[in-house]
C-alpha positions as CSV (number, residue, x, y, z in Angstrom):
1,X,0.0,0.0,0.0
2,X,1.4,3.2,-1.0
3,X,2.0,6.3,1.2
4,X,-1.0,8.1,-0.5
5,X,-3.1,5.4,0.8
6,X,-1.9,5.4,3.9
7,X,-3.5,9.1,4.1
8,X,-6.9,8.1,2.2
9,X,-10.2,9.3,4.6
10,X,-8.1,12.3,5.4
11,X,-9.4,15.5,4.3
12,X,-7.1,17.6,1.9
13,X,-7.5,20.6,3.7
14,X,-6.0,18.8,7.1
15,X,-3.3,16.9,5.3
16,X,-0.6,20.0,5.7
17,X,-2.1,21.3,9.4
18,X,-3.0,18.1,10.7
19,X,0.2,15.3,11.0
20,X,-1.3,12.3,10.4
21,X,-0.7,9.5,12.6
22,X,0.0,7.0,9.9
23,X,2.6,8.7,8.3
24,X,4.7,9.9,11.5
25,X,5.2,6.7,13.5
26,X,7.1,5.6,10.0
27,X,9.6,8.1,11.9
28,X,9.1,6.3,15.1
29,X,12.6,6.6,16.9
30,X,13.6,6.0,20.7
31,X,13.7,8.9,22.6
32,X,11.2,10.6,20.2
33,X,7.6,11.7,20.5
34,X,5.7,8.4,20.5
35,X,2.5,10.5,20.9
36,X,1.3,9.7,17.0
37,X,2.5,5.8,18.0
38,X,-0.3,6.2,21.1
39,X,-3.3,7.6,18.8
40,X,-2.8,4.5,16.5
41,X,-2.6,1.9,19.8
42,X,-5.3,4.0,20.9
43,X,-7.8,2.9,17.8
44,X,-6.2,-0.9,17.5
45,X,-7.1,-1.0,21.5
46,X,-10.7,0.6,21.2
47,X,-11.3,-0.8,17.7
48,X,-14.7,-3.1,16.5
49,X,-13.9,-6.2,15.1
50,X,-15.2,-4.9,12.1
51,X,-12.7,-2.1,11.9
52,X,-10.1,-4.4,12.2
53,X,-9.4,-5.5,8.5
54,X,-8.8,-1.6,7.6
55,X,-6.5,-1.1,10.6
56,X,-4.4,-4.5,9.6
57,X,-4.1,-3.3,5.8
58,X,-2.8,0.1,8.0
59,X,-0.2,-1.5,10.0
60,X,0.8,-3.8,6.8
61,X,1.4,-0.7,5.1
62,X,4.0,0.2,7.8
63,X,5.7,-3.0,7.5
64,X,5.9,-2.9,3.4
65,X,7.5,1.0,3.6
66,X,10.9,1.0,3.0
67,X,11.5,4.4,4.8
68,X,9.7,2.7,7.8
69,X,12.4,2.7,10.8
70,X,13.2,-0.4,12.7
71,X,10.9,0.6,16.2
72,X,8.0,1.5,13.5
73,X,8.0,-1.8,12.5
74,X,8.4,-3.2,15.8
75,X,5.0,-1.3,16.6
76,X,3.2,-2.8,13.7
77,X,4.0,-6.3,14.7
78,X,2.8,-5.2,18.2
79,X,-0.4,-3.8,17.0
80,X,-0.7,-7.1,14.8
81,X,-1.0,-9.1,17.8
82,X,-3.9,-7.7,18.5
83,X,-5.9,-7.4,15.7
84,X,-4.1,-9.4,13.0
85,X,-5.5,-12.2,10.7
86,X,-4.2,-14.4,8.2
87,X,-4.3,-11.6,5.3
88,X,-0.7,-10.3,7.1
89,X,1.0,-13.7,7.4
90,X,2.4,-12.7,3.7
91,X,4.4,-9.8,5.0
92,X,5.2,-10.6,8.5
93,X,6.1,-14.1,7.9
94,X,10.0,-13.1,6.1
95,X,10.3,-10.9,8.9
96,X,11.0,-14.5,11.4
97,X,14.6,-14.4,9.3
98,X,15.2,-10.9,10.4
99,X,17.5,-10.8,13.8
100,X,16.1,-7.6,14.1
101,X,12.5,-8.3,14.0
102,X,12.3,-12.4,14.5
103,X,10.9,-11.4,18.0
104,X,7.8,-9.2,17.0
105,X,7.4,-11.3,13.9
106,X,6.5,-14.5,16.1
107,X,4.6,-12.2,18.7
108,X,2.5,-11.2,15.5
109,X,1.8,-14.5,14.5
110,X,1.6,-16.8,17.5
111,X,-1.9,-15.4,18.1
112,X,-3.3,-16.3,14.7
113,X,-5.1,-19.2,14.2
114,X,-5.1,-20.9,10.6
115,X,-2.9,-23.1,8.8
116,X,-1.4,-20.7,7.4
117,X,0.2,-19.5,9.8
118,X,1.3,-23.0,10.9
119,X,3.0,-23.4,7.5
120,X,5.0,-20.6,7.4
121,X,5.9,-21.4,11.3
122,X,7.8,-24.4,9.5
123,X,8.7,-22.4,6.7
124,X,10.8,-20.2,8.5
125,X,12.6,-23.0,10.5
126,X,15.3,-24.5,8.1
127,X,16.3,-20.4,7.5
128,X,16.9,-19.1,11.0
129,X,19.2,-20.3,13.3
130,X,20.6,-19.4,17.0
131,X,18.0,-17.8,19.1
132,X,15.2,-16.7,16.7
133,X,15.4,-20.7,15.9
134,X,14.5,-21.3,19.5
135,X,11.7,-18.8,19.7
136,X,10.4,-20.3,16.9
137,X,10.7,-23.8,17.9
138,X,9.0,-22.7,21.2
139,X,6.1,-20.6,19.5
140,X,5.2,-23.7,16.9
141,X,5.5,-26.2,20.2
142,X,2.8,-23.3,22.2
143,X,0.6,-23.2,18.8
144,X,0.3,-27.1,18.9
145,X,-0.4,-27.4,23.0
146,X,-3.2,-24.9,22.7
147,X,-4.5,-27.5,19.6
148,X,-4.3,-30.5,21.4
149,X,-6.0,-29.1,24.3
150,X,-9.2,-28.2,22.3
């Protein structure tokens, strides 16, 4: 999803007074004003199931931008915990190679039913190694115990 559409529903008028939410925590830094990171956890928290499919395509957006920093990212995958479904596996799944991101990438997923997600679990296991392996291993062995228990 492009930038632009990152900004759709907002009113021209507003786009130049008004920062937008969407577009500033792509600047999300440590240290930094976290306030436009807070309106977004804000809607996710308060959010309808309904609205949910429109925020996920939101927080997708974040992960796809390539001028997205590192902790912006790491607040999508936070956000995707919450409200995610198997439409982001897709992106967040590569994101279990990524040292960096391996953590919020399984914290994304792990609450996802689906096979889906379960596939590209095991997917990502013959790429990782160290640490994010482990993680891994002990998401996929957490996914299975809450099966078996159904």
């Amino acid at each position: 999803m492009p930038d632009t559409e990152i900004t759709s529903g907002v009113p021209d008028s507003l786009k130049d007074v008004t920062p937008n939410p969407w577009i500033e925590v792509l600047k999300l830094r440590h240290g930094e004003d976290r306030s436009f990171a807070h309106v977004i956890e804000s809607k996710v928290l308060t959010a309808v199931p309904a609205e949910f499919p429109e925020l996920e395509k939101r927080l997708i957006a974040i992960l796809k931008n390539k001028n997205a920093s590192l902790l912006a990212k790491e607040f999508a995958c936070r956000m995707l915990a919450l409200i995610g479904s198997e439409a982001c596996v897709p992106v967040v799944a590569p994101l279990l190679s990524n040292k960096q991101l391996a953590h919020f990438a399984r914290m994304a997923l792990a609450p996802i039913s689906g096979k889906k997600v379960d596939t590209a679990l095991r997917e990502a296991l013959p790429k990782i190694s160290g640490p994010e392996k482990q993680g891994l291993l002990a998401t996929i062995a957490s996914r299975e115990k809450k099966l078996s228990a159904l």
